[in-house]
C-alpha positions in Angstrom: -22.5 6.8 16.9 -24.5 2.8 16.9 -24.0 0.9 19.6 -25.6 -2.3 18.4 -26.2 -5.8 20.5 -25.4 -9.3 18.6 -24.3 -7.3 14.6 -23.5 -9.5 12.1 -19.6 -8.8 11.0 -19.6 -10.3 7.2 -19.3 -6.9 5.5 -16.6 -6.1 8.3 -13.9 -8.4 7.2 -12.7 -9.1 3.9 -12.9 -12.9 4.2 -16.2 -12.6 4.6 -16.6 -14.9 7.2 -20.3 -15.2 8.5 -19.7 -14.4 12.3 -21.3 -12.5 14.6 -20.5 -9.9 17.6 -21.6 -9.6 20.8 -21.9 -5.7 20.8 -20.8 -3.2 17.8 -19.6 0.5 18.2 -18.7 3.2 15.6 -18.1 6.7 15.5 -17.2 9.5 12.8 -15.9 11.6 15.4 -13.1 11.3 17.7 -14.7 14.1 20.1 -17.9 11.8 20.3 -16.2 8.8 20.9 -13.7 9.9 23.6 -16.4 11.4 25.5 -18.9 8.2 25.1 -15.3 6.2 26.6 -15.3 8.2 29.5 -18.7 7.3 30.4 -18.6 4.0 29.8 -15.2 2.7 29.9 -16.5 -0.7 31.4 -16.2 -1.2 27.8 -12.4 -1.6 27.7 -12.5 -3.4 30.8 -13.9 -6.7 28.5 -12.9 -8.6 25.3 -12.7 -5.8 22.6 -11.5 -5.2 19.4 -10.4 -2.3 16.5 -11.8 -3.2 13.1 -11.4 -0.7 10.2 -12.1 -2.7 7.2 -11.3 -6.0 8.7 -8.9 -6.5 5.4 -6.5 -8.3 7.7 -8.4 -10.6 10.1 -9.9 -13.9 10.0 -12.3 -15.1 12.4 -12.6 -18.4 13.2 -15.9 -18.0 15.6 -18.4 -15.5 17.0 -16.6 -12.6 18.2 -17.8 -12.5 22.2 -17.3 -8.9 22.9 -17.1 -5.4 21.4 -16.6 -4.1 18.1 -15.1 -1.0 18.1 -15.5 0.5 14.0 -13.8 3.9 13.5 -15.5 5.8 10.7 -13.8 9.1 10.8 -12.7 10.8 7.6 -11.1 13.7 7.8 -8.0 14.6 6.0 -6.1 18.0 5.9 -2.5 19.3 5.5 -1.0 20.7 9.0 2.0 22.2 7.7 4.7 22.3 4.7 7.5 23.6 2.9 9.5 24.0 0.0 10.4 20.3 0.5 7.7 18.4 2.7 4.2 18.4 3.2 2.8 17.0 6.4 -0.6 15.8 6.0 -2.8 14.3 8.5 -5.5 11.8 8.0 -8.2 10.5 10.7 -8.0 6.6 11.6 -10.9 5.9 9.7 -10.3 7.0 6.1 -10.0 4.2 3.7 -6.2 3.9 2.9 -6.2 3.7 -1.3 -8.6 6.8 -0.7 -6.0 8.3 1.6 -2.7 7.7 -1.0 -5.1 9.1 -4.1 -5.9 12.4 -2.4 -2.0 12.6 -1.6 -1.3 12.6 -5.4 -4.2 15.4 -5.8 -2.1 17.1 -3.3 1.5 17.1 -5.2 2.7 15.3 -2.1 4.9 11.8 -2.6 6.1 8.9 -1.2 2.9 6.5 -0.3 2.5 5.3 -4.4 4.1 2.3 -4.0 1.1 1.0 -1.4 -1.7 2.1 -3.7 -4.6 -0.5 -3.5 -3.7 -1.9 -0.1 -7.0 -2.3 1.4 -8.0 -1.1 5.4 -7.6 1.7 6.8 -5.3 4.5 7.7 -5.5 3.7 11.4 -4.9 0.0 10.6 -2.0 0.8 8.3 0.3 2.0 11.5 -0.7 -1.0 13.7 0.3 -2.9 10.3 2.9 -1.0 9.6 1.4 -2.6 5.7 3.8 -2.7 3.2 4.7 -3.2 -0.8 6.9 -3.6 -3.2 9.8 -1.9 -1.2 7.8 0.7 0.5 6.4 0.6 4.1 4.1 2.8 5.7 6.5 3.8 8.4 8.3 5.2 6.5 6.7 8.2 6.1 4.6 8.4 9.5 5.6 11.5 11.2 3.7 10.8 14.5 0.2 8.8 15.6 -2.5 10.3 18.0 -4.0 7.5 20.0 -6.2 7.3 23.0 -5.2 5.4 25.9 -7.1 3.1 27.1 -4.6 3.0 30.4 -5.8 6.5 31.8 -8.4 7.8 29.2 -6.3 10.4 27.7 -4.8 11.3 24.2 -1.4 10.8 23.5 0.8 11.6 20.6 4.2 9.1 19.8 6.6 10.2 17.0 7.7 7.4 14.4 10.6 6.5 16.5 8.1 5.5 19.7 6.2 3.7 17.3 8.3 1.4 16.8 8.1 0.4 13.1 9.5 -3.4 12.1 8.1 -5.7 9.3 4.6 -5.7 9.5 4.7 -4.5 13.2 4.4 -1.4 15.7 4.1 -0.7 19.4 0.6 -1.3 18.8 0.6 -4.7 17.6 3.2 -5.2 20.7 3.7 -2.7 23.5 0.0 -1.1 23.4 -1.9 -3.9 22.4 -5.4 -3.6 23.4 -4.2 -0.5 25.2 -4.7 2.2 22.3 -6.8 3.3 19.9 -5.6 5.2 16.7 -7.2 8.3 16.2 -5.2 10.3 13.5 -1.9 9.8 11.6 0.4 12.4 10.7 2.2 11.6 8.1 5.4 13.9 6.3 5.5 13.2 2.7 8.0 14.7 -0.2 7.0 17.8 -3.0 9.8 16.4 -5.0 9.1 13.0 -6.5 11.3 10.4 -6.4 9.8 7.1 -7.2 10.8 3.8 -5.9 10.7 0.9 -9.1 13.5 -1.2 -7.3 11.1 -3.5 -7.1 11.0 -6.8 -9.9 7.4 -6.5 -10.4 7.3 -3.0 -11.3 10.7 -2.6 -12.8 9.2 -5.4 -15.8 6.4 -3.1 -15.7 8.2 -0.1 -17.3 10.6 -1.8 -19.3 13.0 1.0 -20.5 10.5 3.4 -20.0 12.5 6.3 -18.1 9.8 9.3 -17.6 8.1 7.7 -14.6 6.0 9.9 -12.3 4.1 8.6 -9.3 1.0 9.4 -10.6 2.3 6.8 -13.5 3.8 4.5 -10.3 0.4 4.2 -9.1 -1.1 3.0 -12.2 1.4 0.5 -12.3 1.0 -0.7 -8.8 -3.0 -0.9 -9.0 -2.6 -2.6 -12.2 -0.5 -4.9 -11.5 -2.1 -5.3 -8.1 -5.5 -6.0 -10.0 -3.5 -8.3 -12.3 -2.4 -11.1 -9.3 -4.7 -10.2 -6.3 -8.4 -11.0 -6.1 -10.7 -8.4 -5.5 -12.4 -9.0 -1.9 -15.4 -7.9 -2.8 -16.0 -10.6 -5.2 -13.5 -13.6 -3.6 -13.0 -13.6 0.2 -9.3 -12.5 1.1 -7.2 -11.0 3.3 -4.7 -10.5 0.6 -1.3 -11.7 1.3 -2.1 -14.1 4.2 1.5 -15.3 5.1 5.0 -12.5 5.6 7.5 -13.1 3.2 10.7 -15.2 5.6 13.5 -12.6 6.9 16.7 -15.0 6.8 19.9 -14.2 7.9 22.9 -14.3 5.2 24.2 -17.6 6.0 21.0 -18.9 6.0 20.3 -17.0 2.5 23.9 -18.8 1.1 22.5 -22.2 1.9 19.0 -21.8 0.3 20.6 -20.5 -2.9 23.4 -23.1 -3.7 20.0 -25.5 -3.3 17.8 -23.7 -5.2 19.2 -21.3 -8.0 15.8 -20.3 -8.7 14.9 -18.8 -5.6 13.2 -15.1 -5.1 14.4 -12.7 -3.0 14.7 -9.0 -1.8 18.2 -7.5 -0.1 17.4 -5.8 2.8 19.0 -2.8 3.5 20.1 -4.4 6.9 22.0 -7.2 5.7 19.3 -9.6 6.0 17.3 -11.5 3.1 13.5 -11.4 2.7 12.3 -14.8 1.0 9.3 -14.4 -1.3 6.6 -17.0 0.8 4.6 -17.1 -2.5 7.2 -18.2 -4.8 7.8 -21.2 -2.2 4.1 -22.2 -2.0 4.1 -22.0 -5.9 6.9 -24.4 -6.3 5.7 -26.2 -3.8 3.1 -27.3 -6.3 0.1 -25.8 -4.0 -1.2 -23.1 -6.1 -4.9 -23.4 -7.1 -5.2 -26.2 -4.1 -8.6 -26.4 -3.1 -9.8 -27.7 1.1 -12.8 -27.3 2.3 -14.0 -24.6 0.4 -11.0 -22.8 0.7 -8.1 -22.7 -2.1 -4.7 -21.1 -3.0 -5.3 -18.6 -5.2 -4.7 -19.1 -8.8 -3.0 -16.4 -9.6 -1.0 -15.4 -6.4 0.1 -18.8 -4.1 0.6 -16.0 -1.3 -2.9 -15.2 -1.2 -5.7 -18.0 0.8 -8.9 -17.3 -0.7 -12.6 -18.4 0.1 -13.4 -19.9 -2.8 -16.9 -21.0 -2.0 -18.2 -18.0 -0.3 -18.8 -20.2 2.2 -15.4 -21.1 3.8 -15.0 -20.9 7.5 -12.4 -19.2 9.2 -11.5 -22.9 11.0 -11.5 -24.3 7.3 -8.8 -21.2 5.9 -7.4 -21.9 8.8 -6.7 -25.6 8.1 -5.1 -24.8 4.6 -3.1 -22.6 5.9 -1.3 -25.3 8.0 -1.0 -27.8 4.8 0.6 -24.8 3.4 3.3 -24.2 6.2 3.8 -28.0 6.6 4.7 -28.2 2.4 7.0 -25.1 2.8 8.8 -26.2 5.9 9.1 -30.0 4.4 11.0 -28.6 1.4 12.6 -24.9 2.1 13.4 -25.2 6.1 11.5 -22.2 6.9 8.5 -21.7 8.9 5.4 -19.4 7.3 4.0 -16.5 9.7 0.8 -15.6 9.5 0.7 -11.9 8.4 -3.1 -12.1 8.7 -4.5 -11.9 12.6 -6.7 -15.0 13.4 -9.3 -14.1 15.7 
């Protein structure tokens, strides 16, 4: 374990905002950790908070408080069958690594969020999604520590409480858990998910796709749109896509013809957020040090390297404003502004 006093956090969030915190703890193993808690779980009684990879926070000022950095790795199947293979992955994995070693494994399902960046702990307080594919989907249950009574605890996927980017721990258990392990029940027999625009104009016509082949796809065309963070400060998709209902959906289309969209499942319409800062002329729109990036209006990148958080955070409102001048719909932050 380090336990460090006053640690500098630029290589612990993908914006690479130069901050700095108070005190800094990781651990590569959840034993370790859970015993070091119990002895000093004054820790938990100040400002604290979970960073894997930081690949969906922005930070706006020194952090005054703990850091608390899981590093575990360990990944190993628990159990399968002719149909399923249930897999389990420590918090601390990185999550591309995670869906690659899936594929090694002849088990399916997580393609579709190849690339993502974070962690596999972050990925079920997320609940991080992509091109029609959600990481709930396939979460069988999460082991967490408690932070209530200083005990593990196991929740299935329905006590998680998956929603659009959200989970009982973004909600419910905020600041009261800490992910230790993911369980996660994935298929033997591939069936890949293309209804998605972006990947369907990958393949064309092409009808032989495998996931091995889906992943490709997804990393390429990933690569293609999205900066990479170790060379351009990003937290990749900074705003959620609008969830409208129907009516709502009716009266945007009879304005604009043109507009992109995805048909939920539940009746309800999920607005593509970049293709409304795009039209809204604010792609490649530069403040401060901080622009729209070029090549994907959803994404708020550090342009300069030397952005700060206050600066992102500033475009980010010129960006909502633009939006909710011309479309009548407010931009969420997907990103968590610290």
């Amino acid at each position: 374990m380090k336990d460090i006093q006053n640690y500098c956090l630029r290589d612990y969030n993908t914006f690479k905002i130069d901050v700095r915190a108070q005190r800094f703890i990781s651990f590569d193993n959840n034993s370790e950790f859970v015993e070091f808690v119990n002895k000093h779980r004054n820790v938990f009684s100040e400002n604290f908070l979970i960073i894997g990879q930081g690949s969906n926070l922005l930070f706006t000022e020194d952090f005054n408080g703990t850091i608390i950095h899981p590093e575990t790795k360990s990944i190993r199947i628990i159990n399968e069958n002719e149909d399923s293979c249930f897999i389990q992955s420590e918090a601390g994995v990185i999550w591309d690594d995670f869906v690659s070693q899936t594929l090694g494994l002849k088990a399916y399902g997580l393609e579709n969020l190849s690339l993502i960046p974070g962690t596999v702990g972050a990925s079920v307080v997320q609940n991080i999604g992509a091109y029609g594919v959600e990481a709930g989907d396939f979460v069988h249950s999460v082991k967490y520590f408690c932070l209530e009574d200083f005990v593990i605890k196991t929740l299935n996927k329905e006590e998680c409480q998956f929603a659009y980017r959200n989970s009982i721990f973004k909600n419910k258990l905020k600041q009261k858990a800490i992910v230790l392990s993911v369980d996660f029940m994935l298929t033997k027999n591939p069936d890949c998910n293309i209804d998605y625009t972006d990947i369907r104009n990958y393949f064309g016509n092409e009808k032989s796709i495998t996931p091995e082949l889906l992943r490709d796809a997804v990393i390429n065309i990933r690569n293609k749109k999205l900066p990479d963070p170790d060379v351009t400060g990003n937290a990749g998709s900074f705003f959620k896509n609008p969830v409208i209902n129907k009516q709502t959906f009716n009266q945007l289309k009879i304005k604009f013809p043109e507009l992109r969209y995805y048909e939920m499942n539940d009746g309800t319409y999920k607005v593509a957020a970049g293709w409304m800062i795009d039209t809204c002329g604010l792609k490649e729109f530069e403040y401060n040090g901080a622009a729209v990036h070029e090549n994907q209006a959803l994404v708020l990148i550090n342009k300069s390297g030397n952005a700060t958080g206050k600066a992102i955070i500033e475009l980010a409102n010129i960006v909502k404003d633009k939006v909710f001048l011309e479309y009548g719909l407010v931009l969420e932050p997907e990103v968590i502004i610290m």
